[in-house]
N, C-alpha and C positions, 0 to 999 in steps of 0.2 A: 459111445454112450451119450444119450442125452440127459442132461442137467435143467429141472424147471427152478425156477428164482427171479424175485421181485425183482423191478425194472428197478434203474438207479438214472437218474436227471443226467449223467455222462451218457447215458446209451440213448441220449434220443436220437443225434446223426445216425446211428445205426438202425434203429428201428425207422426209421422216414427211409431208408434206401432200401431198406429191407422190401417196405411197404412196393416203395417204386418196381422195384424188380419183378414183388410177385404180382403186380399190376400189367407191366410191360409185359412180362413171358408167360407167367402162368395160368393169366386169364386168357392169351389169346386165340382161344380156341373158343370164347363167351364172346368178346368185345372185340370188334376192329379196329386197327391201328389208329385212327382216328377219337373213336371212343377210347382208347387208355392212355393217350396221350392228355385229353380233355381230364380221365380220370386222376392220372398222377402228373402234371407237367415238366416237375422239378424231382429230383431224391433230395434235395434239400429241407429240410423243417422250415416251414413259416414260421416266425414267432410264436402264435400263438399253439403253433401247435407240439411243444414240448410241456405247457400248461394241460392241454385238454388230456394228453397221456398221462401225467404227473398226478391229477386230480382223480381218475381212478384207478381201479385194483387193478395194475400190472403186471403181468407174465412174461419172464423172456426164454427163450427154449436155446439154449447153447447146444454146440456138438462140443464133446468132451476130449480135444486131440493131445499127443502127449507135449507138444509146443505151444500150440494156443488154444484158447474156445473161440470156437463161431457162431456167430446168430444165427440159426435156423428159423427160429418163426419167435413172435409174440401175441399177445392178446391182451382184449381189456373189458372190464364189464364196469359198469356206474352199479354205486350200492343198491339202485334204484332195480337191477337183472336188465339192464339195455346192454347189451354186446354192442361196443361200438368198432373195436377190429379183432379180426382175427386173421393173420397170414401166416404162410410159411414160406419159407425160400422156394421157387422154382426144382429145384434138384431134391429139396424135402417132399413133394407133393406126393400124395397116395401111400407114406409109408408110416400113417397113424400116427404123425407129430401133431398135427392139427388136433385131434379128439383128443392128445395128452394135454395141450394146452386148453381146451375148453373145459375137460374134467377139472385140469388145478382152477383155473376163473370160477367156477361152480364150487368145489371147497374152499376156494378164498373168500368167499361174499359172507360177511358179519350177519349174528342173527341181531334181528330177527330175518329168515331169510324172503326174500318177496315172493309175494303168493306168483307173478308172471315174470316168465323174462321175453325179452323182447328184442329184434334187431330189424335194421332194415339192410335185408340180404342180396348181394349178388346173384346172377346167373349162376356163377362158379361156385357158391357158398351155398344156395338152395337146395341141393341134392345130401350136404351133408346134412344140414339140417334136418329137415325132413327124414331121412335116416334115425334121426335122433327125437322122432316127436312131434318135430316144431310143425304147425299151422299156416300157411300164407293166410294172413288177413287184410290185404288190402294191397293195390299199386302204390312203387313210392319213385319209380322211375323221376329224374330230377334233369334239369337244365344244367350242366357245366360247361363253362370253357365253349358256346356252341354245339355242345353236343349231349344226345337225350339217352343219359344211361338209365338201363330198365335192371331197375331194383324190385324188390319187394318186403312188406309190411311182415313181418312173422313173430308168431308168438305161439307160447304152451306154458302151461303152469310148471312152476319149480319143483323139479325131483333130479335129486341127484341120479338118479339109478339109469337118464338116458345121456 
């Protein structure tokens, strides 16, 4: 059983490894060893980045086991509708955790709700998207670490219904 529930400031180690993983395994069939290395270098949180999760609407998706919960995936949206992450664990992938966490991010956003939401998406993330609506409106492909990962600009106006 999966469990969706607001992130809590303890689980940022977890969500940054989480992120790592599904960066390391689950894109690599999008990005070259090279490129997800560039993309994720550490499972460690930077400083600041237990702040930028902290500050918006969080999601954490546990498996519900009878000895522990496990992170499966997370997400996050700015009140503004910007999706800034959305993962799931490697061994979660293709089995509808991901759209469960995007649906809770989408009923979590305070009204008034924004007329656009908006991310700048993956190779790996653009098909679900799309799936869902969303628009590529522009390259956002970016310089990390030496290496040029190719993102993309997307957007579609707010409706819960995709």
């Amino acid at each position: 059983m999966i469990e969706i529930r607001p992130f809590h400031v303890s689980e940022t180690a977890s969500a940054r490894r989480l992120l790592h993983d599904a960066v390391r395994i689950g894109a690599a069939e999008f990005y070259s060893q090279e490129e997800r290395r560039a993309w994720s270098a550490s499972p460690t949180p930077e400083p600041e980045w237990r702040d930028r999760v902290a500050d918006h609407i969080t999601l954490m998706a546990y498996e519900v086991l009878p000895e522990l919960d496990v992170l499966a995936g997370f997400g996050t949206i700015r009140r503004d509708g910007y999706i800034d992450f959305l993962f799931v664990a490697p061994d979660k992938r293709r089995t509808g955790l991901a759209g469960q966490i995007y649906d809770g991010l989408l009923d979590a956003l305070p009204d008034p709700k924004p007329e656009t939401l908006t991310v700048r998406a993956s190779l790996y993330a653009r098909p679900f998207l799309e799936r869902r609506g969303w628009q590529v409106t522009g390259d956002a492909s970016e310089e990390r670490n030496g290496q040029t990962l190719q993102t993309f600009h997307m957007a579609r106006p707010y409706s819960r219904d995709a």
